[in-house]
Backbone bond lengths (Angstrom), bond angles and torsions (degrees), N, CA, C in turn:
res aa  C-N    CA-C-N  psi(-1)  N-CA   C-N-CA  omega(-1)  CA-C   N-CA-C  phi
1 X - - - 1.469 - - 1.528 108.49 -
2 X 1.373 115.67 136.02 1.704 115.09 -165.27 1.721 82.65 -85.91
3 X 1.584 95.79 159.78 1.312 109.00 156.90 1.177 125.17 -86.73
4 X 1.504 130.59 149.31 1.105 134.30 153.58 1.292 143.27 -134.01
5 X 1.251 116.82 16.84 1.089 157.03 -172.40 1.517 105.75 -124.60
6 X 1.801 119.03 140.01 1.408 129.66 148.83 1.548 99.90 -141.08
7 X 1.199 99.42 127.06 1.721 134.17 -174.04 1.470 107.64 -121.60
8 X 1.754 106.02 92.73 1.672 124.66 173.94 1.243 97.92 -69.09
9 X 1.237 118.25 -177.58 1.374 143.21 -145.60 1.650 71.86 -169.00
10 X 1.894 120.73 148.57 1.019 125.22 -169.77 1.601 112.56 -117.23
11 X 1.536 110.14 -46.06 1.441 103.66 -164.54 1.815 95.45 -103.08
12 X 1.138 92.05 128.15 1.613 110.76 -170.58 1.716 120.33 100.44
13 X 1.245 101.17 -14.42 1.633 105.91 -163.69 1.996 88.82 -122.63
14 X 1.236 135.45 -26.42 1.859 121.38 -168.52 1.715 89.01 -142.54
15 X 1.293 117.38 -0.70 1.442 112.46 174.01 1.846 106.24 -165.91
16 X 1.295 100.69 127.81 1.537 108.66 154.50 1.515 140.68 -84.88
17 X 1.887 79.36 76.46 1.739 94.63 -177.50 1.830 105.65 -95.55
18 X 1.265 133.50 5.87 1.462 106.75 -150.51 1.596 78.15 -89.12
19 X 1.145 145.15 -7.62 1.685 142.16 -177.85 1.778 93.93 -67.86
20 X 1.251 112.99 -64.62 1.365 115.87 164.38 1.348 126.65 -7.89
21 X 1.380 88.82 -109.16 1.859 118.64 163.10 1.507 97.95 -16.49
22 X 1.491 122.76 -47.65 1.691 101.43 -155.63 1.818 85.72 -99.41
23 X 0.984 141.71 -41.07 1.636 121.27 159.97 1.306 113.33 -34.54
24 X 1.586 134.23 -67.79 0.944 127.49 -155.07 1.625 108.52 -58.88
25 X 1.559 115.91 -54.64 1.017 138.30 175.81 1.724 121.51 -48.53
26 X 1.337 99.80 -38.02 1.221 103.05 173.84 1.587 118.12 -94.19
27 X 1.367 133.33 -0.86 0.955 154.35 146.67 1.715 124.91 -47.53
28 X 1.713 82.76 -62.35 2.044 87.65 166.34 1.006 126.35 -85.93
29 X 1.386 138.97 13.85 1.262 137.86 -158.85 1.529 81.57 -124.85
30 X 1.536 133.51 -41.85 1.568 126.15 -176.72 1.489 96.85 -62.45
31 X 1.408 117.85 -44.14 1.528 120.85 -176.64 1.322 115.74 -50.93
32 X 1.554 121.73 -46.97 1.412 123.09 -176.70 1.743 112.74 -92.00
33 X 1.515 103.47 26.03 1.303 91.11 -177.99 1.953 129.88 74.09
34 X 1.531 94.68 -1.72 1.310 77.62 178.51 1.690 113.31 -89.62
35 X 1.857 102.74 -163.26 1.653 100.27 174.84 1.518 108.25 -111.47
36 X 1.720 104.34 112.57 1.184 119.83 173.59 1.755 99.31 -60.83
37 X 1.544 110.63 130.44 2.086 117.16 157.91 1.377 107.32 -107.62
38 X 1.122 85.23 154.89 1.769 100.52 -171.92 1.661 114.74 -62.18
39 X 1.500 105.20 -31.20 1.237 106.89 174.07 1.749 118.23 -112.35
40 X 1.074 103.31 39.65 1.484 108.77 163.92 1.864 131.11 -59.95
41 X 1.530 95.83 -59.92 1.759 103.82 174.70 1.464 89.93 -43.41
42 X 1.283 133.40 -83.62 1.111 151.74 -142.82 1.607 94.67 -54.60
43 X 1.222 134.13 -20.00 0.989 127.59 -171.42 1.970 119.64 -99.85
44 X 1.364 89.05 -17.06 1.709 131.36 -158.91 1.307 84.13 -79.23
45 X 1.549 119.88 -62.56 1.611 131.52 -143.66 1.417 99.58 -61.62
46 X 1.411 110.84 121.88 1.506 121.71 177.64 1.499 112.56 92.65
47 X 1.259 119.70 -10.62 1.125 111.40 175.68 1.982 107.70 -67.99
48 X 1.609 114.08 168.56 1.350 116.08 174.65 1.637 109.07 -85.78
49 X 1.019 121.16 174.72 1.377 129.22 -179.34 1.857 108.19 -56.73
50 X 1.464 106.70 -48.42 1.605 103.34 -172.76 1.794 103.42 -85.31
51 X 1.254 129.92 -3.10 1.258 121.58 -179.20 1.650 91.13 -100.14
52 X 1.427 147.62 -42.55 1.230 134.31 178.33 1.908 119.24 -49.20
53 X 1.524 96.55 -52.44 1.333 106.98 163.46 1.498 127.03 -40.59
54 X 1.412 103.12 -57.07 1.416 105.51 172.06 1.523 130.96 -65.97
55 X 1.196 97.29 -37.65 1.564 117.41 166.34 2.109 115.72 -51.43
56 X 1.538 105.18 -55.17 1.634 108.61 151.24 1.148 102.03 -52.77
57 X 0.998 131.38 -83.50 1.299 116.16 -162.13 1.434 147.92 -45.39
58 X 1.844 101.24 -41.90 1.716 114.29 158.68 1.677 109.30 -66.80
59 X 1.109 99.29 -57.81 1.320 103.48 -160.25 1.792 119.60 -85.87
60 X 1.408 120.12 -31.15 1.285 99.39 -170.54 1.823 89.83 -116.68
61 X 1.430 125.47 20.76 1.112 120.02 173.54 1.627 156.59 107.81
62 X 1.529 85.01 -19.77 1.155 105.30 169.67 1.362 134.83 -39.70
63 X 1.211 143.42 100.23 1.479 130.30 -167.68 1.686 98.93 -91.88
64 X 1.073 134.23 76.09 1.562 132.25 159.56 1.223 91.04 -149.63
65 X 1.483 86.19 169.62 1.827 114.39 -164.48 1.574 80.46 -73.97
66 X 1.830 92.50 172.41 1.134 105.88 -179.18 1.463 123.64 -72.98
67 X 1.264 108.27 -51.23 1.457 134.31 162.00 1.702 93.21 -27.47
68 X 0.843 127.34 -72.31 1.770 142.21 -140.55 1.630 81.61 -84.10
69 X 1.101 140.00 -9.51 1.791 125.52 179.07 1.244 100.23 -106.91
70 X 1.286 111.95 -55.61 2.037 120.58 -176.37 1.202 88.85 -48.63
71 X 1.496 132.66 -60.09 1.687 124.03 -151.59 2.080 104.48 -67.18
72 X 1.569 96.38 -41.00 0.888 100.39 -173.54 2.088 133.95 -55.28
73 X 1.649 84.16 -24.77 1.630 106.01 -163.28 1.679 76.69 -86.46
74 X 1.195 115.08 -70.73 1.631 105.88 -159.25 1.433 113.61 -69.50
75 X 1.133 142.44 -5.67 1.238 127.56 150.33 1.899 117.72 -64.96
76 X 1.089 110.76 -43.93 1.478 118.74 173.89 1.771 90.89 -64.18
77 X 0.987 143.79 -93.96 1.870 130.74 172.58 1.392 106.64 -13.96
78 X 1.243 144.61 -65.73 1.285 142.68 162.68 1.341 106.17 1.58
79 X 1.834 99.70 -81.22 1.143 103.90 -154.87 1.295 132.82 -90.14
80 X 1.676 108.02 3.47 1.645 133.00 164.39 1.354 95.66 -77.92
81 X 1.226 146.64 -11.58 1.545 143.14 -177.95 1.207 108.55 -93.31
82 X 1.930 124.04 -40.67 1.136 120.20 167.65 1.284 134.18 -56.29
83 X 1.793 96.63 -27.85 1.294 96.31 165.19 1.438 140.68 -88.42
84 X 1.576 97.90 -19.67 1.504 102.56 168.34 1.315 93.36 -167.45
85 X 1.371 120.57 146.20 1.612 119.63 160.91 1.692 108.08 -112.57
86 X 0.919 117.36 154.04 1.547 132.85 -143.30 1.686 100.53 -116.73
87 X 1.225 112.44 60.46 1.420 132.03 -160.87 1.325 86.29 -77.04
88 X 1.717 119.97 123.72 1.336 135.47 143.74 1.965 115.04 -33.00
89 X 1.880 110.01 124.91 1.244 98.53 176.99 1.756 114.42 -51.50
90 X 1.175 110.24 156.60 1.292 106.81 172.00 2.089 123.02 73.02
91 X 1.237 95.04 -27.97 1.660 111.35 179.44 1.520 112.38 -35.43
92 X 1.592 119.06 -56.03 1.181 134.39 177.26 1.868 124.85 -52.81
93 X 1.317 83.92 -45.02 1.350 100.93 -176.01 1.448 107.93 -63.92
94 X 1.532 97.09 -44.61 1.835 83.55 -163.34 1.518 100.69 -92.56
95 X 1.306 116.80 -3.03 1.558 95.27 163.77 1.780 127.78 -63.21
96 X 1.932 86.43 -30.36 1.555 90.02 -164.88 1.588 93.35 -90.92
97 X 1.481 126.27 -8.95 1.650 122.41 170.69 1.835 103.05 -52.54
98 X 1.664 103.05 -67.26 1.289 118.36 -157.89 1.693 108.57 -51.38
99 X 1.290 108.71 -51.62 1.754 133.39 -159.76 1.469 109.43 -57.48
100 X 1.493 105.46 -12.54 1.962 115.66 149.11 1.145 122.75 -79.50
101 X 1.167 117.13 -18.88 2.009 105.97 175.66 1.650 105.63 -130.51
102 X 1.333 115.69 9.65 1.889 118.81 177.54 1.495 95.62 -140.39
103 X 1.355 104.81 151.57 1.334 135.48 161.61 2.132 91.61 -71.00
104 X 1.351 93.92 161.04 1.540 97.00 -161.47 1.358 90.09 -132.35
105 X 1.134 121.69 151.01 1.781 121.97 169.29 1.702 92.64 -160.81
106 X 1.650 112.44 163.98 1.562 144.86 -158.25 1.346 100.39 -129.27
107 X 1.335 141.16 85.79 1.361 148.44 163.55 1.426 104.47 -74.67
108 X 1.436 144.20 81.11 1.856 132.90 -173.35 1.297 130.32 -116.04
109 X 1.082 152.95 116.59 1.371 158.14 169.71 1.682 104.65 -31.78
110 X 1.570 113.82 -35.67 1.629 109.16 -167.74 1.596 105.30 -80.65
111 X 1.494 96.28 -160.91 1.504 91.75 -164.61 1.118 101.63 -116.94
112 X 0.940 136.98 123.86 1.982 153.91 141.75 1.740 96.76 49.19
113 X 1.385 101.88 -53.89 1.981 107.83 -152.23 1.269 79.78 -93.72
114 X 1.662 163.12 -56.62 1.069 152.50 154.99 1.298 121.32 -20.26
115 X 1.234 118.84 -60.70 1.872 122.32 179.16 1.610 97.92 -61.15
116 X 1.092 128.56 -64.37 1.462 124.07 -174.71 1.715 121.09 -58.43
117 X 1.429 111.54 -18.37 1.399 113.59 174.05 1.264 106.30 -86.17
118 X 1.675 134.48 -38.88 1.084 143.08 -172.86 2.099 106.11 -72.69
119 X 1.406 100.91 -34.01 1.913 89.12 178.59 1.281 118.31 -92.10
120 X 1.684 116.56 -15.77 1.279 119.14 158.75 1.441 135.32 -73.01
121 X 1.489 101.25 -17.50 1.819 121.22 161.10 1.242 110.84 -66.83
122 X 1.738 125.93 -43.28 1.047 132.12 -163.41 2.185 94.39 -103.57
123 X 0.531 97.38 -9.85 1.508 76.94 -178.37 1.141 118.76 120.32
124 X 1.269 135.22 -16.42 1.833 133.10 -96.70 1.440 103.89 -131.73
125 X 1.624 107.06 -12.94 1.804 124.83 -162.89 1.777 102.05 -44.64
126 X 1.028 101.30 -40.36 1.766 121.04 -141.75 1.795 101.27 -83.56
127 X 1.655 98.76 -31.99 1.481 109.66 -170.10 1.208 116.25 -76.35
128 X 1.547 118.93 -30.59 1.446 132.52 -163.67 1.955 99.62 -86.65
129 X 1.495 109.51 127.76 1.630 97.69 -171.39 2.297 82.24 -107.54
130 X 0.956 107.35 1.19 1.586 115.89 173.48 1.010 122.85 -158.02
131 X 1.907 120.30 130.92 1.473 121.80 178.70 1.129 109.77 -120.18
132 X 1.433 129.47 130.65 1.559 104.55 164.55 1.544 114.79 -135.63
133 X 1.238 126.83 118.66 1.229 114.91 178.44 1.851 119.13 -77.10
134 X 1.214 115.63 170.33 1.543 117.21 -164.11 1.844 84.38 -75.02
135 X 1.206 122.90 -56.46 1.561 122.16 176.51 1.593 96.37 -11.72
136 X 1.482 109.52 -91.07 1.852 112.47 -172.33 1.221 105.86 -26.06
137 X 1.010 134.69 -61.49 1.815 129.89 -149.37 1.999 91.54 -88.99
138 X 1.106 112.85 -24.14 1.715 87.08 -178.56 2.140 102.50 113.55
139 X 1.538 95.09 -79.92 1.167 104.86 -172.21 1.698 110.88 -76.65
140 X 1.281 128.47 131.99 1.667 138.06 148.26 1.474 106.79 -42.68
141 X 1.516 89.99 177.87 1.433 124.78 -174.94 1.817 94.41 -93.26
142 X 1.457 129.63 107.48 1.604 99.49 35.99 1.734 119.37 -119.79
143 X 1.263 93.99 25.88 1.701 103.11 177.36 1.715 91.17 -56.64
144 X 1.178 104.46 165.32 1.444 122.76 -160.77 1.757 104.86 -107.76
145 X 1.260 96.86 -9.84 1.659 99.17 -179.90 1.521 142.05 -49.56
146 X 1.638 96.45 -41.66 1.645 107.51 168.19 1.375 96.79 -67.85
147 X 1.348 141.50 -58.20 1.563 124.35 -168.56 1.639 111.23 -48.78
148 X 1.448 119.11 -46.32 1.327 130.51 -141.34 1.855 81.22 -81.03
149 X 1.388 111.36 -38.88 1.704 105.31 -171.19 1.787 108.08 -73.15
150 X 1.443 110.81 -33.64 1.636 112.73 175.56 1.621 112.00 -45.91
151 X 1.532 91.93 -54.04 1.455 90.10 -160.72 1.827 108.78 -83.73
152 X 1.334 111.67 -13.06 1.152 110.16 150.48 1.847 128.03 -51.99
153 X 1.606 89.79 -41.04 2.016 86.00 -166.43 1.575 80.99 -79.18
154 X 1.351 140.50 -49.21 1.749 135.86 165.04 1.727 93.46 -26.09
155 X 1.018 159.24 83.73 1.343 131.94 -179.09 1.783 103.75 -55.85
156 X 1.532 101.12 79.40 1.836 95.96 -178.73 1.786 90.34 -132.51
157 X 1.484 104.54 158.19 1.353 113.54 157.52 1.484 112.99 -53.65
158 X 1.442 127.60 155.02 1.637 114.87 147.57 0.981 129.44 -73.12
159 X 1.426 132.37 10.43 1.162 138.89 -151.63 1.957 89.19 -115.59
160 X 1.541 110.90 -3.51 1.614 117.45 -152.56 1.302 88.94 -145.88
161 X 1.736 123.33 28.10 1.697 127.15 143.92 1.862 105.42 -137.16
162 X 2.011 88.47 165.64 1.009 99.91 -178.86 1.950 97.43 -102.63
163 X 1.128 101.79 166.58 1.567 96.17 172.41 1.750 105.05 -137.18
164 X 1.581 109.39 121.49 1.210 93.97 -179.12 1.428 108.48 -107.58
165 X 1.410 139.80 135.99 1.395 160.31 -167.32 1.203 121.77 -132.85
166 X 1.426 124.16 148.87 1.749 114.83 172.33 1.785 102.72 -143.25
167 X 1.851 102.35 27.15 1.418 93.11 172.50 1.220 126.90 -116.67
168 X 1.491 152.69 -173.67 1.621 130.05 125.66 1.165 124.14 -9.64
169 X 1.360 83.65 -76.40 1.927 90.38 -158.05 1.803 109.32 -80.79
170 X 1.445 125.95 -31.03 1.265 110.95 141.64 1.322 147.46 -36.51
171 X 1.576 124.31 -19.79 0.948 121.50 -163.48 1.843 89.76 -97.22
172 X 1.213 94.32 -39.44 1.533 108.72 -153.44 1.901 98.24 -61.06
173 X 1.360 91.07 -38.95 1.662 123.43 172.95 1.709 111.05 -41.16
174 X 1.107 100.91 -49.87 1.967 119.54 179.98 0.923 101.34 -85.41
175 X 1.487 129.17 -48.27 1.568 113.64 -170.94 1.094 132.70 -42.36
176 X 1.677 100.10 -45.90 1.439 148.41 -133.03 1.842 88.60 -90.35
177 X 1.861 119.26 -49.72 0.816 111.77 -164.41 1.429 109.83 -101.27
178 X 1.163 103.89 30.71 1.762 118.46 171.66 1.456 126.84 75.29
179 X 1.183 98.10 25.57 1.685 116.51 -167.22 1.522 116.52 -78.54
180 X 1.328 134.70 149.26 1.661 121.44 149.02 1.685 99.37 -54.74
181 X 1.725 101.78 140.87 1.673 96.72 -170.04 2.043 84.17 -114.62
182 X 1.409 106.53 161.58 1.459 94.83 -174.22 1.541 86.79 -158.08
183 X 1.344 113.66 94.43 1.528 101.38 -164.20 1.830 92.81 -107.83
184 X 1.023 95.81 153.26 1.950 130.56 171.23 1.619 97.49 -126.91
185 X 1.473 110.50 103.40 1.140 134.89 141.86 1.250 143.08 -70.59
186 X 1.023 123.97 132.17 1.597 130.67 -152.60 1.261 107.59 -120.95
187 X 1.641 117.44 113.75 1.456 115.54 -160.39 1.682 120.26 -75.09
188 X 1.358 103.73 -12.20 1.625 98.99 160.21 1.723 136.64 -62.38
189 X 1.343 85.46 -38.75 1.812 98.80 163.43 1.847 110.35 -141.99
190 X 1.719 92.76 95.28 1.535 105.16 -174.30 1.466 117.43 -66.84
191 X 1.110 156.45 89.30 1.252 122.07 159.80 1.296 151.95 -12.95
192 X 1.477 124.15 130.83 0.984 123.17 -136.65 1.900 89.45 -84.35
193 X 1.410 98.88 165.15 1.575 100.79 -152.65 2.079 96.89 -84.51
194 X 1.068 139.66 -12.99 1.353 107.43 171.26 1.623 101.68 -83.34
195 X 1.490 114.52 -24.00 1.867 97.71 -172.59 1.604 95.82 -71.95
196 X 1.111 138.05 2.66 1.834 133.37 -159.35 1.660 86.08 -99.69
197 X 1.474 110.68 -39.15 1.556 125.03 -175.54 1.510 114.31 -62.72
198 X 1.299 116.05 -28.83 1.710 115.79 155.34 1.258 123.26 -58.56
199 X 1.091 125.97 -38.73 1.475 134.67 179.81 1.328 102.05 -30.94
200 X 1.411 111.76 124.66 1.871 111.11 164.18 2.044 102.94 -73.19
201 X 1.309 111.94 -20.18 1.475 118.32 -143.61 1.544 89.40 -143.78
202 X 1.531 137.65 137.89 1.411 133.68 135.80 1.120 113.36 -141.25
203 X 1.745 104.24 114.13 1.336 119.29 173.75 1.772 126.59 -93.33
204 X 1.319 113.79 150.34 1.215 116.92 177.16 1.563 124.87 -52.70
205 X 1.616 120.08 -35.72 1.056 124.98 -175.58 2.026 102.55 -167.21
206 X 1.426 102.50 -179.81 1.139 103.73 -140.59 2.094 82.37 -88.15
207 X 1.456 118.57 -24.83 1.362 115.88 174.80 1.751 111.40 -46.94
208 X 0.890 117.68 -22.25 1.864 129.14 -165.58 1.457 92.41 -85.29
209 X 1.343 134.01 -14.26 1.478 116.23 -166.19 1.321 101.07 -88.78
210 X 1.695 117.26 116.37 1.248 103.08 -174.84 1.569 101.56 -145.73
211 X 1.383 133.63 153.75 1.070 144.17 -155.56 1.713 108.16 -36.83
212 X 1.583 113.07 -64.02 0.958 126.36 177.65 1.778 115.92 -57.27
213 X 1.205 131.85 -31.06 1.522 134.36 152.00 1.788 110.50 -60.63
214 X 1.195 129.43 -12.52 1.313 115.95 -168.53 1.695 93.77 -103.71
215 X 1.307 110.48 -24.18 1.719 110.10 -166.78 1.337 101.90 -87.17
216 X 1.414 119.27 -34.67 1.482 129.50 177.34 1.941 101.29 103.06
């Protein structure tokens, strides 16, 4: 089945926020007294908005409602975006290269008001013909759900997108939902080596993604 569809994945793969996320995050959690672990982000990445929350909260400590941490983290992200978003070299380009010969879709771990602040910073509103954050569907990465709903609002098979990712639980996320997987890994938080082993495709950087790598 040809592809026709490519469905990014956002933070780590069209912007270098997970440096972010784990400052910000690790910032409020020293504030509220909880216990920041070394491998938390890494643990975070792909999760949905109400499983990250809870996760601060069970696990590294946080004593506030959930509501009152989720609101809290993404307003502080908000406003590190207003000030700059941390656009992957090349990220821009090849969205607006590809978005002439593929249908385009937003598979994302962040939340709704994040994805829309981040493509209107970047340009990007116009390119995406589907967004879906993990929030809508309920379940995180690496449940397969945000892919399976993209390529649904794409009215395409999954079997008729590419999915590009550079995490764990993203990859595992695409695999899972039957996708060509085409991961760009990001050497600050590598993926762990059997989800890297799904990859149909692993490229060095996001300039390599090019028509003929997405069709196979």
């Amino acid at each position: 089945m040809s592809i026709a569809a490519v469905i990014f994945d956002m933070d780590g793969v069209l912007i270098d926020s997970e440096p972010v996320w784990e400052k910000v995050r690790h910032d409020y959690v020293v504030l509220k007294d909880g216990r920041w672990q070394p491998d938390a982000q890494r643990k975070m990445m792909g999760m949905s908005t109400d499983e990250w929350a809870a996760y601060m909260s069970d696990d590294l400590g946080v004593a506030k409602p959930l509501d009152a941490i989720s609101g809290s983290i993404i307003n502080l992200m908000a406003a590190q975006y207003l000030h700059h978003v941390p656009a992957i070299p090349g990220a821009v380009d090849a969205v607006k290269r590809l978005s002439t010969q593929f249908k385009l879709g937003l598979a994302s771990s962040s939340p709704a008001t994040l994805i829309d602040l981040v493509l209107d910073r970047l340009g990007l509103i116009d390119d995406f013909s589907a967004v879906t954050s993990t929030a809508d569907v309920g379940s995180g990465k690496p449940s397969p759900d945000v892919y399976l709903e993209t390529a649904k609002k794409l009215t395409l098979k999954p079997a008729q997108c590419a999915a590009v990712e550079d995490s764990t639980n993203g990859l595992i996320s695409a695999h899972a939902a039957g996708m060509r997987v085409i991961a760009i890994p990001r050497p600050e938080f590598p993926p762990a080596p059997d989800a890297l082993a799904l990859a149909d495709v692993v490229l060095d950087n996001i300039d390599q993604l090019t028509a003929e790598v997405i069709t196979g």
